[in-house]
N, C-alpha and C positions, 0 to 999 in steps of 0.2 A: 601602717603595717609593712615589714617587710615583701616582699614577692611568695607567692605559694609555690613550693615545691611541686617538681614532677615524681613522686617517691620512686615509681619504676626507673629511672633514669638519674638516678642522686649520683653527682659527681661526687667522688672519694673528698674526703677532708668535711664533707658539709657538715654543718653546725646547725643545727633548725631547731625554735623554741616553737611554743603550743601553750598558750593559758587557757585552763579549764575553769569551768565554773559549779560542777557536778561528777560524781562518781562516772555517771554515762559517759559522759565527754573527757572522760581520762580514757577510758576503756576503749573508747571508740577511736582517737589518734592514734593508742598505744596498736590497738590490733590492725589499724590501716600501714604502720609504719611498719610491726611485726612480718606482715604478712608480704609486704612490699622485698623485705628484705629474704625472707626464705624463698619470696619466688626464683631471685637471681641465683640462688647459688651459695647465697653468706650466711658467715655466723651471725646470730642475732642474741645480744646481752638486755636482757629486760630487767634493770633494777626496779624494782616497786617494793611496795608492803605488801605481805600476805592476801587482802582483801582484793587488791589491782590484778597481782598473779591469778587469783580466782575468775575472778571478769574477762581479763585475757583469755582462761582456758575456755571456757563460757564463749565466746564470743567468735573463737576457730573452731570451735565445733558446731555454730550453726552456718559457719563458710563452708563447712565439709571438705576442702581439698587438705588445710592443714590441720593433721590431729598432733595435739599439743604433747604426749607420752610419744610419740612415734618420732616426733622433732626433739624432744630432748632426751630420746636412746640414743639418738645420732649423732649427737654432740651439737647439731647446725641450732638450737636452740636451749639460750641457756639462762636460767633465771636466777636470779639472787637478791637478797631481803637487802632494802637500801641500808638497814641499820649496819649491815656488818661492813657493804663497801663504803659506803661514807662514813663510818666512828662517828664521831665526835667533832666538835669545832675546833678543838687542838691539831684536826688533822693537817699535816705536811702538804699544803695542795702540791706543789711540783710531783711529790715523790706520788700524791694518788693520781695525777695526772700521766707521770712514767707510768705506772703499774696499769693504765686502763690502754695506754701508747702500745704497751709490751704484749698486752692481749690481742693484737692486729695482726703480730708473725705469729702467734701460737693458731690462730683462726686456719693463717694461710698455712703452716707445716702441720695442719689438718684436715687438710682436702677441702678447704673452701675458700672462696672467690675473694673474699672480705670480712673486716667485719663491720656491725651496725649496730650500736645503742640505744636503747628508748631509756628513759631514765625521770621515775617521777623527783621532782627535785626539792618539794616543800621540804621537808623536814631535815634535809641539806642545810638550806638555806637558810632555815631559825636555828638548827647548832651551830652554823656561821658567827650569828649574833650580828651582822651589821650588812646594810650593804656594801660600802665597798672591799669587805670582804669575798663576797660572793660575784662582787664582779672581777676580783682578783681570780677566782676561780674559771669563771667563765673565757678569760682571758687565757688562764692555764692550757684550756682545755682545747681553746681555737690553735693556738701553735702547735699540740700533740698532736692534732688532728691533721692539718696541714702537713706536718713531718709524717705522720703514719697512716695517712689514709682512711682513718677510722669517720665514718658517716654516724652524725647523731641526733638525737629529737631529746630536749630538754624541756619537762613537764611540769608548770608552775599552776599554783591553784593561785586563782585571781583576786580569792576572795580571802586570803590573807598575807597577802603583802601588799605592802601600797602603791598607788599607781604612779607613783614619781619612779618607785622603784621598776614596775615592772617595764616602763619605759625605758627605762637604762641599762634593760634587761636585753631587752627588746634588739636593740643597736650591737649589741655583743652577738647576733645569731644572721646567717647569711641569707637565712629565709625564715617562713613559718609553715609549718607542718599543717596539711589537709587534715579534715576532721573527716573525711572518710575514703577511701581507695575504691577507684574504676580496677575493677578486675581484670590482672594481666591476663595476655592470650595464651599465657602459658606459666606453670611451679616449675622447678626444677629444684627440687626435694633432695636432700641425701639418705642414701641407707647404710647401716653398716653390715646388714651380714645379708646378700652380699653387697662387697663395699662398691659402691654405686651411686647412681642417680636414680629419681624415679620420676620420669616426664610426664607432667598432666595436662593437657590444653594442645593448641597448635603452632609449629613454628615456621617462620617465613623471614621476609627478607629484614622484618621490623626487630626481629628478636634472637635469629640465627647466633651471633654471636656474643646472647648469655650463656644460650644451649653450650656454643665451645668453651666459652671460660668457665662454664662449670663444671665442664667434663673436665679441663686440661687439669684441675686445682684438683680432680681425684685422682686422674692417671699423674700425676706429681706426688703422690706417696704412695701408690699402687699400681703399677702399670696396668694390672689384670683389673678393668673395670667394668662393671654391669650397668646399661642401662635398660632401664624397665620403662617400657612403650608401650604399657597395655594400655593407658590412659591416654596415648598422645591423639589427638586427631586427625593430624595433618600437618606433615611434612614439604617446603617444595624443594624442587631438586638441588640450586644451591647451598641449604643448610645439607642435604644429603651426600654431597660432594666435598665440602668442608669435612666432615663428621668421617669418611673416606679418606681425605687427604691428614685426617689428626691420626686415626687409625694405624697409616702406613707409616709415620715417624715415630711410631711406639716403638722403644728398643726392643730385643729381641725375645725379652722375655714378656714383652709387653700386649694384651690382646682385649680389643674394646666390643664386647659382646653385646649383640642388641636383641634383646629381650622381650620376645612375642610381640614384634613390628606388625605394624599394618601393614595386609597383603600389598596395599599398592607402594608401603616403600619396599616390601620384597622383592615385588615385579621389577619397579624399577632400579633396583640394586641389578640384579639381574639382566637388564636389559642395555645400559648405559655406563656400567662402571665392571673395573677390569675389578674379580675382588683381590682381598691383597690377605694373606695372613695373618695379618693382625687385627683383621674384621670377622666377626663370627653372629650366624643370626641363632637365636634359639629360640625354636619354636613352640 
């Protein structure tokens, strides 16, 4: 097997497969990879069948940090029936490979950090009709990703393709996708009204700079950005002086509001840093 992913830490371009053997163990990668990817900041594209979408929602609702209507108001989560993006085996892999390439700047010229794919892939793979058809695709799909950054988990049922195939499957992916996620120390959630972040967990020196790229990726089509810190738990001074030093390079019309902060990052706002205009707490 190739090496297991760190999901909180997915270098851009990655390509990761996952063979399941059961409904559970689809639902279960899908929602460690889902959840992995909304903590940072990205968009998240889950193609499945109607049933997997259900599981998925099922499944962030007994995580309780991501509610699955409240991620896909915000756009950072976005689901689609495999049947419509995949067609048919007549389909053009280049040009579906562009069009999923293309979804990676629309992610980013919409306030998010990246994007990320989970993608169940059986019934892809039987309108294919062959394998190396479908390793033509997988191939497709390693180049897009490498060129656009696009991070993916490609979901094969084990128990209908053959295992020569799923072998050669296997080789075509940079790693394989955990069957289940260590809970980051922090979400970093989007909102849109107001357009924003909403930070759940704590951050430090290990994670400081998701917390900034996921803020710069909203003040990148909003200057005026909200984050909501009722949920955070802890702050240390570093990310506090970052988050300060982003604040002050807002342009003029630009003002990064933090949103019912814990008293002790108040105090220490207050105590250590000169404020600047473009930082504003509301309390």
């Amino acid at each position: 097997m190739r090496p297991v992913a760190d999901l909180s830490r997915l270098s851009p371009g990655s390509h990761l497969c996952a063979f399941y053997g059961d409904d559970e163990e689809l639902s279960r990668v899908a929602t460690a990879f889902v959840t992995a990817g909304l903590a940072t900041g990205a968009r998240v594209l889950y193609v499945a069948a109607d049933h997997a979408v259900r599981g998925l929602g099922a499944a962030l609702a007994l995580r309780g940090v991501v509610d699955l209507d409240s991620a896909v108001d915000a756009g950072q989560l976005v689901l689609r029936d495999s049947a419509a993006v995949y067609g048919t085996g007549e389909t053009d892999l280049a040009t579906l490979a562009a069009a999923i390439g293309a979804e990676s700047g629309e992610a980013r010229r919409s306030g998010f950090t990246a994007l990320r794919v989970a993608a169940e892939m059986t019934p892809f793979a039987e309108a294919l009709g062959s394998a190396e058809r479908l390793l033509q695709w997988e191939r497709a799909a390693s180049r897009m990703q490498q060129q656009s950054g696009v991070s993916s988990v490609c979901q094969y049922d084990e128990r209908r393709l053959p295992q020569q195939d799923l072998r050669r499957l296997e080789v075509e992916h940079t790693g394989s996708a955990p069957a289940a996620l260590t809970s980051p120390a922090a979400h970093f959630l989007a909102t849109r009204e107001p357009w924003g972040l909403r930070v759940v967990g704590q951050v430090d020196l290990e994670n400081a700079d998701e917390l900034l790229a996921a803020v710069r990726a909203r003040c990148a089509v909003d200057p005026r950005v909200f984050v909501d810190m009722r949920e955070l738990t802890f702050i240390d001074v570093g990310a506090t002086r970052e988050l300060v030093a982003l604040a002050a390079g807002l342009p003029a019309d630009g003002t990064l509001f933090l949103v019912r902060p814990p008293a002790v990052l108040a105090r220490i706002l207050d105590l250590a840093f000169v404020r600047h205009q473009g930082l504003e707490l509301v309390t």
